[in-house]
Phi, psi and omega in degrees: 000109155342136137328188190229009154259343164251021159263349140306282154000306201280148191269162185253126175257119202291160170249141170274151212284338138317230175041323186291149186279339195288337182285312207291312189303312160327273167330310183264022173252356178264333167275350149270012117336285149328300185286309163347288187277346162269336196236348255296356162290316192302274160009299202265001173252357154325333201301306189309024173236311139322332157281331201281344197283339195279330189264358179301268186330338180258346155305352198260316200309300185306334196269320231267286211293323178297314197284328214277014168259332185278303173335304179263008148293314177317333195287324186268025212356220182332110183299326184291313193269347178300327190357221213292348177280292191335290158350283162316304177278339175297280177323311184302287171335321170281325216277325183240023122334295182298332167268329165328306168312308142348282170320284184304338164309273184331306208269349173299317164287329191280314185260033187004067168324125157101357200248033181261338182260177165189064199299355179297319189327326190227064181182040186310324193271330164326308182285312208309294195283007174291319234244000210251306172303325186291299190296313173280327150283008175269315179328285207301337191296334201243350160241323216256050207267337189288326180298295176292007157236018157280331176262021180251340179243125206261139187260010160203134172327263180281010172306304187308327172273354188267327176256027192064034186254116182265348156322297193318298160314304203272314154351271196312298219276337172289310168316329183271358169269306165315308165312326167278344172262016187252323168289160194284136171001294185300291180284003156288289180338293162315321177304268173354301200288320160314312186290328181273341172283328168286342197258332137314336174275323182286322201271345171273324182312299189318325160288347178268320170294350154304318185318339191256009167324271192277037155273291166329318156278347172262338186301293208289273225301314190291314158306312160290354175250321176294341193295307194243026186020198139014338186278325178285359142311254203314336186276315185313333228245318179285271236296332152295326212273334186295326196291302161329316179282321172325294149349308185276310168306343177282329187264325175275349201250279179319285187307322191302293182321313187258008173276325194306314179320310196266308167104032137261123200289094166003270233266008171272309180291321204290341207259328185283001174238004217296311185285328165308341204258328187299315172312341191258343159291350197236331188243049169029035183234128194258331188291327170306350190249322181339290161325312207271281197295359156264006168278287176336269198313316212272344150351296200240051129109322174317155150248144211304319180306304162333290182316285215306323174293305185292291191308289176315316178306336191268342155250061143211346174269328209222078199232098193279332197281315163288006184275299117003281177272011153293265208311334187277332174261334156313318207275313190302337208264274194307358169255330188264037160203012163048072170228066202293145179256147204259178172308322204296311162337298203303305179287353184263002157321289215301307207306290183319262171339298181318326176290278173302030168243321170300137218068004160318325191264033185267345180245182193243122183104354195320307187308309180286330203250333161278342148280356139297324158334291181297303187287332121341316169268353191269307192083005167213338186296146198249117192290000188266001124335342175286310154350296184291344184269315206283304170356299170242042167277011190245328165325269191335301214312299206303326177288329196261323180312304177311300157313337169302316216264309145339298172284329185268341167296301186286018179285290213281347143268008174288305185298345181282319139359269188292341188254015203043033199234018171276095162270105190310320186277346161283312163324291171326280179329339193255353182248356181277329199200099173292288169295343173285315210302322160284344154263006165260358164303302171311285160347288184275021172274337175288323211272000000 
């Protein structure tokens, strides 16, 4: 992830509106609508333009995963000088991960996604062998579990990447992230500085290979509506509108519970964040906000050592809005492909995700691509749904990015909190009069 001088730095460029992938996506999901319902043979042999964007994308998922974990252990940096703020925000961060995950499990089943389609009916041999993988992990879940958790830990460096074990892949990258923080300055520093030059390199591949999104959504859309008309329309359309409500009910029923807990005001802090958040609705980007709320947040009351710890560490850590929308497409996928998942599956999903969701926002598209990822690594979910998901990432993309950035403002103020280190009467000042408080911030940042 850029820094906050350069991402400040970068100059701001208008696009003309073609141009945006979120528009070029649109336009190939109504022609591939179009071609679908109209052509529906033509349509359903479209699917290979889909696949090919899909096997692009599964060349990106081992390297995406290795850097952007190592990374955001390396983020939090010395585990010595980090002590009880580090500590405290670590924790906090799995624990309401974990509900998150939950959460977005629960609103998967209750508004049952994915169960209006049954894109398996014509994609037998694909579902067949998914559901053939599903069963013998279920096996393995009840005799073999000592196998499977033996094959999990890889027995060559570059084997795990070379043979897609994402399992494996994510094993190296928390040791080798950790290993880095057992070293002296100087030589983390170097690593480190190496490790941000491939990941720059890597990540415009990953961006060139968006470019070719909306080839791939219309390939994926125009099959999926000639295969299966209209129901796979009404199902994409229940699966935005449930994630969204999840999305709201996860910041007032969750975010609500721990501000009530901490004895924050919500809906005070949410109006003192009011314009970041409208930023990240119009640019589905959470890293775009970054600079300002590490200005913002020591405003209401955080002390600046804290934010500067908490908050970064908190987009690679603490991603609530992706947490969520993993788990509503994990679900959606096992249901429009008739793969039902057993408990056992489910924690080790769940297992999957706590992993693969770190370090989502660091890239553009991340939230999609550590969820290919995921379903990659499950071993029975049937990936050629994702091409058809990716249709309505970019709807999603604006909602979960906004919650990402929600849940790590109210991280960064538990945590200041819980470290003493929360000055109540600047919060008070910020909830009485929001905009005074910010324009006397702006003021004094000129002087």
């Amino acid at each position: 992830m850029k820094s906050v001088e350069e991402i400040t730095a970068l100059p701001v460029k208008r696009k003309a509106l073609w141009k945006g992938l979120g528009f070029q996506v649109a336009v190939a999901m109504v022609l591939g609508i179009l071609v679908g319902l109209t052509f529906p043979q033509f349509g359903t042999s479209l699917k290979i333009l889909g696949d090919i964007f899909l096997r692009l994308i599964k060349t990106a998922v081992a390297p995406l995963v290795f850097l952007t974990v190592v990374a955001g252990i390396a983020s939090a940096g010395d585990a010595k000088r980090v002590g009880k703020v580090g500590l405290i925000a670590i924790v906090y961060f799995e624990i309401v991960s974990t509900i998150a995950i939950l959460f977005g499990l629960a609103c998967a089943y209750l508004t049952g996604v994915g169960k209006n389609v049954k894109v398996g009916a014509v994609t037998s041999s694909a579902v067949d062998g998914a559901r053939t993988a599903a069963e013998k992990a279920g096996e393995s879940n009840q005799s073999g579990f000592s196998d499977f958790l033996l094959h999990v830990f890889p027995d060559n460096f570059f084997g795990a990447f070379a043979n897609g074990e994402l399992l494996q892949v994510l094993v190296i990258a928390v040791i080798f992230g950790v290993s880095l923080l057992a070293l002296n300055p100087a030589k983390r520093s170097t690593i480190e500085g190496g490790l941000a030059y491939i990941s720059d390199a890597f990540f415009e591949f990953i961006n060139l290979i968006m470019k070719l999104a909306p080839v791939g959504t219309f390939g994926a859309i125009a099959y999926a509506v000639g295969s299966n008309g209209t129901d796979v329309l009404i199902s994409l359309a229940w699966l935005v509108l449930a994630f969204y409500l999840a999305v709201v009910a996860f910041i007032l029923v969750v975010l609500g519970a721990v501000s009530l807990v901490f004895g924050i005001n919500l809906p005070g802090l949410l109006r003192f964040i009011k314009n970041e958040i409208i930023v990240i609705l119009g640019t589905a980007s959470s890293e775009s906000v970054l600079p300002k709320l590490l200005q913002k947040l020591p405003a209401y009351g955080a002390s600046k050592q804290t934010v500067g710890l908490v908050l970064p560490t908190g987009y690679a850590f603490n991603l609530d809005g992706t947490s969520i929308y993993m788990a509503m497409c994990t679900v959606f996928l096992s249901h429009a492909f008739n793969v039902p998942m057993s408990w056992g599956q489910l924690g080790g999903l769940m297992a999957i995700m706590l992993l693969t969701s770190k370090g989502a926002a660091t890239v553009s598209g991340g939230t999609f691509v550590v969820f290919a990822a995921t379903v990659t690594a499950s071993g029975f979910l049937p990936a050629e749904g994702l091409p058809i998901l990716f249709g309505v990432y970019r709807f999603m993309s604006m909602a979960t990015a906004a919650c990402n950035v929600i849940g790590n403002c109210v991280a960064t103020v538990v945590t200041a909190k819980l470290c003493g280190e929360f000055d109540g009467e600047l919060a008070r000042m910020a909830d009485r009069d929001p905009v005074g408080v910010e324009r006397a911030l702006l003021v004094s940042l000129e002087k």
